[in-house]
C-alpha positions as CSV (number, residue, x, y, z in Angstrom):
1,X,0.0,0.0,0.0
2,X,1.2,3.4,-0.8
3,X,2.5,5.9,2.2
4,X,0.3,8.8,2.2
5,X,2.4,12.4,3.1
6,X,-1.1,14.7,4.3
7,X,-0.7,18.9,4.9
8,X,-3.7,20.1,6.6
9,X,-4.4,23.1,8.9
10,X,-5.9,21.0,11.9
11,X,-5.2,20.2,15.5
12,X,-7.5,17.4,16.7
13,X,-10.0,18.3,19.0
14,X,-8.1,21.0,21.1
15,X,-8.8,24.8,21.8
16,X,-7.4,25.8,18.3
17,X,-9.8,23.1,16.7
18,X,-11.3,25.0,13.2
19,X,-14.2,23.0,12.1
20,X,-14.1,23.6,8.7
21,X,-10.6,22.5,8.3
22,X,-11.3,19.6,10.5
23,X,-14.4,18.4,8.5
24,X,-12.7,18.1,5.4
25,X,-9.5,16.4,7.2
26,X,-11.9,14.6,8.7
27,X,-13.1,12.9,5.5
28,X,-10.0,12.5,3.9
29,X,-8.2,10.6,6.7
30,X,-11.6,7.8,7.0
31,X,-11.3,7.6,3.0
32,X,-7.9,7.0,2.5
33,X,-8.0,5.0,5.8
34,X,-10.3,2.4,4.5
35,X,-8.8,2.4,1.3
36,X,-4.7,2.4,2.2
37,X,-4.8,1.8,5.9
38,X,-4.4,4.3,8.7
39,X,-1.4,3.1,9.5
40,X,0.2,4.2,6.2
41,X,-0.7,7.8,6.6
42,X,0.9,10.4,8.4
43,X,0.1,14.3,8.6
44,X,2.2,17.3,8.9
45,X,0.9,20.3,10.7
46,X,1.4,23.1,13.5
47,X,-0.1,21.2,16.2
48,X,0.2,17.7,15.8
49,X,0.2,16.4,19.7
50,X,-3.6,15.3,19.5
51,X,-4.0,14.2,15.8
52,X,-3.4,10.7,16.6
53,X,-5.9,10.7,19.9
54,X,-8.2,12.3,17.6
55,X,-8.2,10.4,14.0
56,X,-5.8,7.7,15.0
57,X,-2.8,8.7,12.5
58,X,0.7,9.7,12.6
59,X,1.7,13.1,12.6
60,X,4.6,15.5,12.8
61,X,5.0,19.2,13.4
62,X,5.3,21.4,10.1
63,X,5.3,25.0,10.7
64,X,4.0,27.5,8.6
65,X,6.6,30.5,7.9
66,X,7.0,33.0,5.2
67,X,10.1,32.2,2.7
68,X,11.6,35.4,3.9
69,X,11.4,34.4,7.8
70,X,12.3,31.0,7.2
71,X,15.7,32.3,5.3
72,X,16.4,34.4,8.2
73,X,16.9,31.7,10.3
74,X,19.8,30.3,8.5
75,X,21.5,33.4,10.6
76,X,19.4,33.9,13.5
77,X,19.0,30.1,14.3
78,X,21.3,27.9,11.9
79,X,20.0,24.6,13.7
80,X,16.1,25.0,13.3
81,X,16.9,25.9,9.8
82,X,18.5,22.9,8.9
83,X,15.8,20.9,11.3
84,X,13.2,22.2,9.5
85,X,14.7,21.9,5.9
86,X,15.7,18.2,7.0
87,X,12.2,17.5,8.2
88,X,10.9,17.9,5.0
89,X,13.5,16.0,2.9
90,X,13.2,13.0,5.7
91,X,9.0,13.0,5.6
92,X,8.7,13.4,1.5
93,X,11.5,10.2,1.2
94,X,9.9,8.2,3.8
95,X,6.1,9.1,1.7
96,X,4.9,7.6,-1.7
97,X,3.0,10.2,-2.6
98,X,2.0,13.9,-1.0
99,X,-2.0,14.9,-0.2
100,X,-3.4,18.3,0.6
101,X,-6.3,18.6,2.0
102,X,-9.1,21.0,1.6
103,X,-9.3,24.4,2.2
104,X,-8.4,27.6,1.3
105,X,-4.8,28.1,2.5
106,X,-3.3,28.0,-0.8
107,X,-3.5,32.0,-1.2
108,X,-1.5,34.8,-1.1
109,X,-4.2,36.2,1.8
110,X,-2.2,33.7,3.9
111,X,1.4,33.8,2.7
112,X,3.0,31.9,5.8
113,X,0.7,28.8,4.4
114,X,1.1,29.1,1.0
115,X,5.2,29.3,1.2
116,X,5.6,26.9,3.4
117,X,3.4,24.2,1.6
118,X,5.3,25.3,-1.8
119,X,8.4,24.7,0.2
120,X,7.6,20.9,0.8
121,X,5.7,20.6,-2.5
122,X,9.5,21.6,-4.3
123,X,11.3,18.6,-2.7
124,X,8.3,16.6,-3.3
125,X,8.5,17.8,-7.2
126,X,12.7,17.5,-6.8
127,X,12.1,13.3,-5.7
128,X,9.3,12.9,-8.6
129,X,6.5,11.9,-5.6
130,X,2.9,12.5,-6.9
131,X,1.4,15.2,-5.8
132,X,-2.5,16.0,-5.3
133,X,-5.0,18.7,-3.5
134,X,-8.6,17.8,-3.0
135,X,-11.2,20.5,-1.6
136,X,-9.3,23.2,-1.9
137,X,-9.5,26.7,-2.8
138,X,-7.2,27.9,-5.3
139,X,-5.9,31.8,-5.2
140,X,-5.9,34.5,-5.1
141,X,-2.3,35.3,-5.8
142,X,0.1,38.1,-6.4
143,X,2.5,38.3,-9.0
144,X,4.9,36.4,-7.5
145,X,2.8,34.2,-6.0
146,X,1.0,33.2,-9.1
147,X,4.3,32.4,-10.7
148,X,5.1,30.2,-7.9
149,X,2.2,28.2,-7.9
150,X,2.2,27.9,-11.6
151,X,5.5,26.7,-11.2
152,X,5.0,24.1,-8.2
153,X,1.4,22.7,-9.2
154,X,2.3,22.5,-12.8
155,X,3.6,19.1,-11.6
156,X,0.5,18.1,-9.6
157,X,-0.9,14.7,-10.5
158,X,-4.5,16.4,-9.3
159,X,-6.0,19.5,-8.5
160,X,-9.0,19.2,-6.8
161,X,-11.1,22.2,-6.2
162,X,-15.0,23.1,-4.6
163,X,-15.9,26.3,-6.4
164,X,-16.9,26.3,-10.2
165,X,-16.3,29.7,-11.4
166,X,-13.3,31.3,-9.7
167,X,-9.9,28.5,-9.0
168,X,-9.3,27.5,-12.4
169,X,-8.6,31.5,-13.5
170,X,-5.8,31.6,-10.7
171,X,-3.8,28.7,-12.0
172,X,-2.7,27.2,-15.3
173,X,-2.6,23.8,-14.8
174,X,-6.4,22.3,-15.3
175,X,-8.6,21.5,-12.0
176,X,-10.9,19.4,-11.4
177,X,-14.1,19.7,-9.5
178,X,-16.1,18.1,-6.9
179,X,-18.1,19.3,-3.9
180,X,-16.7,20.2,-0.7
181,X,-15.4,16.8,0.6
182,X,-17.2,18.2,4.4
183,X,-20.8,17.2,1.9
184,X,-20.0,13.7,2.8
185,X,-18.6,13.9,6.3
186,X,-20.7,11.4,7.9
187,X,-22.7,12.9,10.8
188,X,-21.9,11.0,14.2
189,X,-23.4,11.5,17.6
190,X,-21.7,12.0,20.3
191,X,-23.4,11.7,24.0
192,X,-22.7,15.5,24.2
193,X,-24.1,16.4,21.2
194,X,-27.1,14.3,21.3
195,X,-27.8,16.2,25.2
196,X,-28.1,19.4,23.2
197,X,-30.3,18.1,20.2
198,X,-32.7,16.3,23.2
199,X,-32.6,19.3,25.6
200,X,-36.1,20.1,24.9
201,X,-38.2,21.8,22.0
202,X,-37.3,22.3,18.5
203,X,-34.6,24.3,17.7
204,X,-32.2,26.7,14.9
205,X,-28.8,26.7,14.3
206,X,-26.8,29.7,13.6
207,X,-23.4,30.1,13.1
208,X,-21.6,33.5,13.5
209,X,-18.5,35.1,13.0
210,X,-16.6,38.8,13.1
211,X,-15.6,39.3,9.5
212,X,-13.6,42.1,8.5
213,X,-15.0,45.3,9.2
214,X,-17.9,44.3,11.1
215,X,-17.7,46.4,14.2
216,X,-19.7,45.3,17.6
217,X,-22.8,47.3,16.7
218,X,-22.6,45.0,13.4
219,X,-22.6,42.1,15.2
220,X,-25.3,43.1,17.9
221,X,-27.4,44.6,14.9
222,X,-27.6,41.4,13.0
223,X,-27.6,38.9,15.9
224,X,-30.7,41.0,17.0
225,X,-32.3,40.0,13.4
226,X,-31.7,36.3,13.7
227,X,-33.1,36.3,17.4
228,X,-36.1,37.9,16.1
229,X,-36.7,35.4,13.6
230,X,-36.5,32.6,15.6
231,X,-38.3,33.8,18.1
232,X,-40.8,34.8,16.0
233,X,-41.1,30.7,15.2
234,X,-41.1,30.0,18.4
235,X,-37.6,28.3,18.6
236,X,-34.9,27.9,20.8
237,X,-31.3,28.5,19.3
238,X,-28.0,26.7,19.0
239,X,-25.6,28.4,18.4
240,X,-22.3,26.3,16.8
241,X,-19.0,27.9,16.7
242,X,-16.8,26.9,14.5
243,X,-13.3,28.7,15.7
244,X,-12.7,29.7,19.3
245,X,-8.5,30.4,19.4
246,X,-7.3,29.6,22.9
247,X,-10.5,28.1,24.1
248,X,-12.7,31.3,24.6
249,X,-12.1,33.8,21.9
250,X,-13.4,33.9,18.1
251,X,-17.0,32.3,17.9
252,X,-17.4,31.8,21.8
253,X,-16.6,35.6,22.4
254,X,-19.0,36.5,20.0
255,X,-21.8,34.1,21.2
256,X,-21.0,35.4,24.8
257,X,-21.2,39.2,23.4
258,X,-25.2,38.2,21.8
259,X,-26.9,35.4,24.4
260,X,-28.5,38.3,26.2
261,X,-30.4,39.0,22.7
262,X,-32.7,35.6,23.7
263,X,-35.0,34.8,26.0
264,X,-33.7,32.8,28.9
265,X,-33.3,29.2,28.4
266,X,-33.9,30.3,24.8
267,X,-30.3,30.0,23.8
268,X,-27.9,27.5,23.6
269,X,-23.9,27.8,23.0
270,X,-22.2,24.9,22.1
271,X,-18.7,24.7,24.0
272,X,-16.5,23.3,23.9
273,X,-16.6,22.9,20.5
274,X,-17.0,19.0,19.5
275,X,-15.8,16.7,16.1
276,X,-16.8,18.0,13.1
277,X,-18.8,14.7,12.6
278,X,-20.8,15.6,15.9
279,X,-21.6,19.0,14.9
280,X,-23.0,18.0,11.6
281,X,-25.5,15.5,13.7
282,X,-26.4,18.2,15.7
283,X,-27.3,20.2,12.4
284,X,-28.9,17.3,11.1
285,X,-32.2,17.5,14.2
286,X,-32.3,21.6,13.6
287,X,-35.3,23.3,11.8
288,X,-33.5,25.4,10.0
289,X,-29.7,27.0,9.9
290,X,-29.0,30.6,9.5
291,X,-25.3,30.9,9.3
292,X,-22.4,33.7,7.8
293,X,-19.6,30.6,8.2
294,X,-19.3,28.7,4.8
295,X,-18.9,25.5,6.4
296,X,-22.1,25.6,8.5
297,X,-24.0,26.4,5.1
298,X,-22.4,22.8,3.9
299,X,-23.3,21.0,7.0
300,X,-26.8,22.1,6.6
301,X,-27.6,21.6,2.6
302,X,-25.8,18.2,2.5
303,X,-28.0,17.0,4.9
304,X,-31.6,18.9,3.5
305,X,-31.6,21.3,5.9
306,X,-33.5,24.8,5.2
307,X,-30.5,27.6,5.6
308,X,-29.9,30.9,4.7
309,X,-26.8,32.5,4.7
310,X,-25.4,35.9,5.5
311,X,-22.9,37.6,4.2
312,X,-20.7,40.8,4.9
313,X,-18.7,41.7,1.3
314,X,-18.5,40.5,-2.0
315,X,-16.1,37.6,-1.0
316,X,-18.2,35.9,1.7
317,X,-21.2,36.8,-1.0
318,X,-19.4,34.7,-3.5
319,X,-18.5,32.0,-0.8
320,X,-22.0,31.4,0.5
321,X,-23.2,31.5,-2.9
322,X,-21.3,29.1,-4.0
323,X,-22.4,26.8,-1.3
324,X,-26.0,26.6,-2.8
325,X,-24.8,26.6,-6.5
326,X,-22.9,24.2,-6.0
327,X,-25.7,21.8,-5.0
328,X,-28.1,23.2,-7.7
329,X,-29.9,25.5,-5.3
330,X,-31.0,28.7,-5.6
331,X,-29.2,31.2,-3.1
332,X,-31.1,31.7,-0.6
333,X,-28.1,35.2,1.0
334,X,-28.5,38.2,2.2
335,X,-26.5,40.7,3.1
336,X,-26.0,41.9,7.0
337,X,-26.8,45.4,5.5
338,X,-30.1,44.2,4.6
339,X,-30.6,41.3,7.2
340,X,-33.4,43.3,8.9
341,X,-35.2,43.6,5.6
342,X,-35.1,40.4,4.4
343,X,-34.1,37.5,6.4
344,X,-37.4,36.7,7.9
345,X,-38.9,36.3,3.9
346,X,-35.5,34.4,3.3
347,X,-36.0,31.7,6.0
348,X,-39.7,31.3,5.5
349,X,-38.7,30.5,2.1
350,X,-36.4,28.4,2.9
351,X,-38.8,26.9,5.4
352,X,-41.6,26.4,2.5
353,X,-38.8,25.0,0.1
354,X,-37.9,22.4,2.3
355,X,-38.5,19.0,0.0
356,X,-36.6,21.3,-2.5
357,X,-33.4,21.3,0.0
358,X,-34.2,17.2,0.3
359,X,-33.9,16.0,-3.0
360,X,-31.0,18.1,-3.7
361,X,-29.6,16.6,-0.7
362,X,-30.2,12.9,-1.9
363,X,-29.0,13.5,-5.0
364,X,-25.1,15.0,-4.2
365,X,-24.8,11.4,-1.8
366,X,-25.5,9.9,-5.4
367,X,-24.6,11.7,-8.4
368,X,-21.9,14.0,-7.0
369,X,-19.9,11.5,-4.0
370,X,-18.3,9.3,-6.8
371,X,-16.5,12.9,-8.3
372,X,-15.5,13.4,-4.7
373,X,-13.9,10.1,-3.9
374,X,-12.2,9.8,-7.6
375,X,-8.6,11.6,-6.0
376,X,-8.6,9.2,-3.2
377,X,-8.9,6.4,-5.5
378,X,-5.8,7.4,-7.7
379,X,-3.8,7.8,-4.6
380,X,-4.8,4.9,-3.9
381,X,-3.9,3.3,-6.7
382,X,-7.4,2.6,-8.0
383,X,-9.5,2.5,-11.1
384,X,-10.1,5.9,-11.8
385,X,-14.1,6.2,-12.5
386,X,-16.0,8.5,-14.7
387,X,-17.2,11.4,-13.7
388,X,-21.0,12.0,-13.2
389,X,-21.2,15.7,-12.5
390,X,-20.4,17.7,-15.2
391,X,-19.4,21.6,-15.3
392,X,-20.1,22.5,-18.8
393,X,-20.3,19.5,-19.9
394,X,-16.6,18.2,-17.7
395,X,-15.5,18.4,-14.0
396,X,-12.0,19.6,-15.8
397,X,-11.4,23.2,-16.2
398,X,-8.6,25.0,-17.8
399,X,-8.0,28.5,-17.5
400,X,-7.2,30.1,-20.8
């Protein structure tokens, strides 16, 4: 059986846990698990003490620094230099072939990511291993950047991506793809999670986050929306964070900042934050979802869940979108500009559309999960299977 190298920006369970990231690791580390053995995988990433407690793999420390810090340790700190550069010769020799997983990491809105992985990807090119990406999202780049990743990922056996209109014009080499591999993370109750779904009374998720230049008053504003709404419908609320850095900040903060917006008993904050895989049960019993985090969005439709999202510029607008298209949906988005105006219309649609949210549910666990699983089979070493989900007419897209 092949040995599988993995990059992915994940933790295990742990107070830096990102859900997103997680879900998608998540997935690929069962697939390739079934199909190579766990035992023939390890993955390289910041925090590796409780990846193996948490998915039962390997894993190594692999730090994300910009090319320009990393070459100034040659003369602040000659030894971690050479460690580091050593680490990634040692790990590529010892591996078959290199995986990354979803995500959108490979960016120059993250250059510390981007350099490093293009670091390891280079001696991975340099000792001919194959190289794929599955889930990801590709760009944007600046100039340099862009030439770089031209360069590097010219030599990719796959490129796998989950948005249809906007990776393939940020690289030259051809994508392919599939839905977000978090579509077919298998939803798993824990005894936790299943307290919260059985607490009493039906319920909503939301999901929430501080994007950019949303200021408190932003946040109160449109948490004041959504409470409304659900009240309105006479449900409680979950609320599901998906990133809380050191345990209380991020999502928790902002949940802690908007609880007094409910009734009492009215709202519930999940915390600590769970698997991936438990969060996505916990989805699976809601009503409805109203969410800004892209991930939640996927929980939610995968499963035929009403959602609506909300978004705060034209990137999270194009995100969130994406999260319906993708699944044949309409977009059911609004903007926390006009949340007050429209949400309430948007989630009774949602609410009325429901068998609509179903089918197109049933169908991606069909149609679309053979597209998704076709990378994991050519690492494997599998029969490569034809694709059923077309993009004009191809998963493949070339920029021109």
């Amino acid at each position: 059986m092949p040995k599988i190298l993995m990059l992915s920006d994940i933790t295990g369970l742990g107070p830096d846990y990102h859900v997103g990231d997680e879900a998608m690791a998540e997935v690929a580390i069962e697939r390739l698990g079934k199909l190579v053995g766990k035992e023939n995988l390890i993955l390289g990433c910041a925090n590796p003490a409780e990846v193996p407690n948490t998915y039962g793999i390997r894993a190594f420390a692999f730090y994300h620094v910009t090319d320009r810090n990393f070459r100034s340790l040659l003369w602040r700190n000659p030894l971690s230099y050479l460690k580091a550069l050593l680490t990634n010769v040692y790990q590529v020799l010892k591996c078959d072939k290199v995986l990354i997983c979803g995500g959108g990491n490979m960016t120059s809105v993250w250059p510390h990511v981007l350099e490093s992985r293009l670091r390891l990807l280079r001696v991975a090119n340099f000792f001919r291993k194959e190289v794929f990406l599955v889930s990801q999202t590709i760009g944007p780049y600046d100039h340099e950047h862009r030439k770089a990743v031209d360069q590097v990922l010219g030599k990719a056996t796959w490129i796998g991506v989950r948005d249809i209109n906007f990776s393939h014009t940020q690289i030259s080499a051809p994508v392919h793809f599939a839905l977000d591999d978090a579509c077919f993370l298998e939803r798993r109750h824990s005894d936790y999670s299943r307290s919260i779904s059985q607490q009493g009374g039906s319920f909503a998720c939301i999901a929430m986050r501080r994007f950019g230049g949303m200021d408190n008053e932003d946040v109160l504003r449109v948490a004041s929306v959504i409470a409304r709404t659900i009240r309105e419908r006479q449900l409680k609320t979950v609320f599901i964070p998906h990133h809380a850095p050191r345990g209380t900040e991020g999502d928790i903060k902002l949940a802690n900042g908007i609880r007094q917006l409910w009734p009492e008993n009215g709202f519930h904050m999940v915390d600590p934050i769970p698997l991936a895989s438990e969060l996505k049960a916990l989805t699976g019993d809601c009503d409805f979802v109203v969410s800004m985090r892209y991930h939640q969005l996927v929980f939610a439709l995968s499963l035929g869940i009403p959602a609506v999202g909300v978004y705060v510029d034209e990137y999270t607008q194009a995100k969130l979108t994406g999260a319906f298209e993708a699944l044949g949906l309409k977009p059911r988005v609004v903007s926390i500009d006009d949340a007050d105006k429209y949400l309430d219309a948007l989630v009774s649609e949602a609410c009325a559309s429901r068998e609509e949210f179903v089918t197109a549910a049933r169908r991606i666990q069909t149609d679309a999960k053979e597209d998704s699983e076709r990378p994991y089979r050519l690492i494997a070493g599998l029969p490569r299977a034809e694709s059923k989900l077309p993009i004009n007419s191809t998963t493949e897209v070339k920029s021109s």
